[in-house]
N, C-alpha and C positions, 0 to 999 in steps of 0.2 A: 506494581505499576505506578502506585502514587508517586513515588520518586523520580519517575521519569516523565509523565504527563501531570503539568502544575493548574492546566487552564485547559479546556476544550482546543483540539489545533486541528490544523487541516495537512494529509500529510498529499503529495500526489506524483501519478508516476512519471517519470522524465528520462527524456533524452532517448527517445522512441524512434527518432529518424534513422536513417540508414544509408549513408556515403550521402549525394545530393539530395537523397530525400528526406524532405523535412517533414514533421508528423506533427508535434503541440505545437502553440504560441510558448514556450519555453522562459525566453525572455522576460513577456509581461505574466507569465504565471507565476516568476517567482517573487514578485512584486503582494502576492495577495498569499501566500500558503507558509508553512510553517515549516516542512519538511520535504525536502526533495528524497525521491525511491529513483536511485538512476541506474537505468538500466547499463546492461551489464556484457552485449555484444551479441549471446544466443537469439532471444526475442529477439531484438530491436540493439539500434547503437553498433557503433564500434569505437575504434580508440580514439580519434578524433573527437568524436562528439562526447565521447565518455570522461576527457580532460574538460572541454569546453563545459559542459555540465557540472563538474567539479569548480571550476573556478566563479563559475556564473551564481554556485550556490554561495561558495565564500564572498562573491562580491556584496550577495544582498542578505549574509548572516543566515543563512539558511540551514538547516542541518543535513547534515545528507549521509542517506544509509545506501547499501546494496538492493537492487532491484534482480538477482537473477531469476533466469526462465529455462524452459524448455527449448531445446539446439532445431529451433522452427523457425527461421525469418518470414519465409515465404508464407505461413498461417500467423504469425504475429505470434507465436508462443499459446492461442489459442485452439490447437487441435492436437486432440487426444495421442499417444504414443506410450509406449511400452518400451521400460529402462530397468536397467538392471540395478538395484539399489548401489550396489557399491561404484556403479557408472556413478551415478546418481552424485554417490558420495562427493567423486570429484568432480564432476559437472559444477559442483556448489563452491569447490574451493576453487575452482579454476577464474569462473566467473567474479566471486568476490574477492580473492584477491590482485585480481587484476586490476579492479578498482580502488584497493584499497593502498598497493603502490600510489598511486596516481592522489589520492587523498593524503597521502604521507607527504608525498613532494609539495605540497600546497600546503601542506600544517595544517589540517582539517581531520578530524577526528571521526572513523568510522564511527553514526551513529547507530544505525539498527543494518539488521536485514528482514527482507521481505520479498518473500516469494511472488513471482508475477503468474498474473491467468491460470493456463490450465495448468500448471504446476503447485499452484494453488489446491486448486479441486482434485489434484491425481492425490495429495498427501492427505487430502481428508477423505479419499475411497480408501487408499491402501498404508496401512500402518508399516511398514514395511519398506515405504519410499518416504511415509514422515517420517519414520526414525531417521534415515540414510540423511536426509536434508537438514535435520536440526543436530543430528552430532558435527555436521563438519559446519554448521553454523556456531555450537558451543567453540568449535577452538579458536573462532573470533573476538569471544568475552563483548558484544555485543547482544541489546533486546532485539526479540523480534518482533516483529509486527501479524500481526494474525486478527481472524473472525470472531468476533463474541461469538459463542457457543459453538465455536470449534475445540469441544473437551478435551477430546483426544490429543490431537495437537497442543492444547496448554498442558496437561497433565506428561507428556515426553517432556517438557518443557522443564516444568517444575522438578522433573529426576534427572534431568540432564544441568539444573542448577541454571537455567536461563531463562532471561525474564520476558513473561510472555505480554507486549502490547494488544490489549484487544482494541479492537477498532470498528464503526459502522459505517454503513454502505449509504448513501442517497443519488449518487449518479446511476446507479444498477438494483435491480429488484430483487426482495427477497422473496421465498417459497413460504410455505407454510409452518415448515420444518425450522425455519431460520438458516436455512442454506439458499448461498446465492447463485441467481439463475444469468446463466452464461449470456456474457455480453454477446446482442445482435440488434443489427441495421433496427428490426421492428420493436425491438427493449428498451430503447429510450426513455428514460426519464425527461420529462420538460422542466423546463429552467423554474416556473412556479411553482413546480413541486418539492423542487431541491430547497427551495426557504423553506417549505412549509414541513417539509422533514424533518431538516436540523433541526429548527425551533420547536418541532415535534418531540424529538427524542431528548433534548436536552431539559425539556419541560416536566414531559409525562415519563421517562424514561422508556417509551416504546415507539415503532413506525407502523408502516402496515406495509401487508404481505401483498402477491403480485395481483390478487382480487380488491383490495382494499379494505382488508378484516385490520382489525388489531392483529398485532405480533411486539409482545414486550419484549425487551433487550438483558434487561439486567444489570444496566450499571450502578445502578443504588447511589447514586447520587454524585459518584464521582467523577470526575473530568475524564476524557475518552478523546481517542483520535479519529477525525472522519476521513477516507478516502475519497479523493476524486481521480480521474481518469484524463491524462491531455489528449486522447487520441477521439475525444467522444469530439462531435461537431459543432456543437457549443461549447467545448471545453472552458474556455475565457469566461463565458457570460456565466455556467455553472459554477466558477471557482469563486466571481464577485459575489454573485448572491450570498453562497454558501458564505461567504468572508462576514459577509453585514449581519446575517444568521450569527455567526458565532460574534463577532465580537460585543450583539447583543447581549446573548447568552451567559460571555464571559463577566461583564462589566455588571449584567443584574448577580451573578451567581459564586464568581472566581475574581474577582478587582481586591480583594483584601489581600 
């Protein structure tokens, strides 16, 4: 992972709208993050917005990886469903490669993928649907992006010869377990709490869980990628803070 993460970054996910419907501040988020996740037409997006996303991240040097999901617009890609792995299989090539045409015509280099929401959480209940999603990720020769102490998922990883990003959460809560507790209306994290995270974990290398216990992380000291969300209601005011967080963090820790 060190080769790929040089500095604490913020990666987040984009291009979440859908025909007129617009979802993030898009625009001014890619002003403050590091990495655009754009989605990919199942969740959220289609081809319009999934070009305009591509170009928007090349304009502002952005990196931009695959965001596929589960074939749910109507739930946002967050509700449960039962897929048959080798569905599964192309589900992932379909979505990614359609974005990654669209990356080639713009001279932009697929950088990762990364799974959105409940497709997220279905590959860490069933090993069976991670295999299915990270083999047709391996025939991209792109990292993925994934949950610290998501084992399972890193260890397909490391046999499938793909590099696994781990990354932590401050816009959404973790359990006690270090699994994350599904994005809703009443889960909010508030914008004070998102500095006080970062600088938490970049600090102590740990956060805390959805009661406010410790819950260590494990990066041991090295540079990590955090997740934010454009779809959350403060998305904007969450990405600035989390920015002034990290570039604290970076400049006391990673500026050599």
């Amino acid at each position: 992972m060190e080769n790929f993460v040089q500095k604490i970054e913020i990666n987040c996910d984009m291009g979440e709208g859908f025909g007129k419907w617009k979802m993030g501040p898009d625009e001014e988020l890619m002003k403050y993050i590091d990495v655009a996740n754009i989605a990919c037409g199942f969740h959220a997006g289609d081809p319009t917005i999934m070009m305009k996303s591509v170009r928007l991240a090349k304009q502002h040097g952005i990196k931009a990886g695959a965001h596929p999901g589960l074939q749910d617009l109507f739930g946002f890609g967050r509700r449960q469903m039962v897929i048959d792995p080798a569905d599964m299989f192309a589900m992932i090539l379909y979505q990614v490669g359609a974005l990654k045409a669209m990356l080639d015509l713009e001279g932009v280099p697929l950088n990762h993928i990364k799974p959105h929401g409940e497709l997220f959480h279905y590959m860490q209940r069933d090993l069976k649907i991670c295999r299915a999603v990270l083999e047709a990720c391996g025939l991209f020769k792109v990292p993925v992006y994934g949950a610290k102490g998501a084992n399972d998922e890193k260890a397909i990883c490391e046999e499938l010869g793909i590099v696994y990003i781990e990354e932590a959460y401050v816009d959404v809560l973790y359990t006690k377990d270090m699994k994350l507790v599904p994005i809703a209306p009443d889960k909010l994290v508030a914008m004070e709490d998102i500095y006080k995270k970062t600088l938490l974990i970049g600090k102590t290398d740990a956060t805390v869980d959805e009661h406010g216990n410790p819950l260590p992380l494990g990066f041991g000291g090295a540079p990590f990628s955090i997740c934010l969300h454009s779809d959350m209601p403060t998305a904007l005011e969450n990405v600035k803070i989390c920015r002034k967080a990290v570039d604290e963090l970076n400049s006391e820790k990673f500026s050599k």
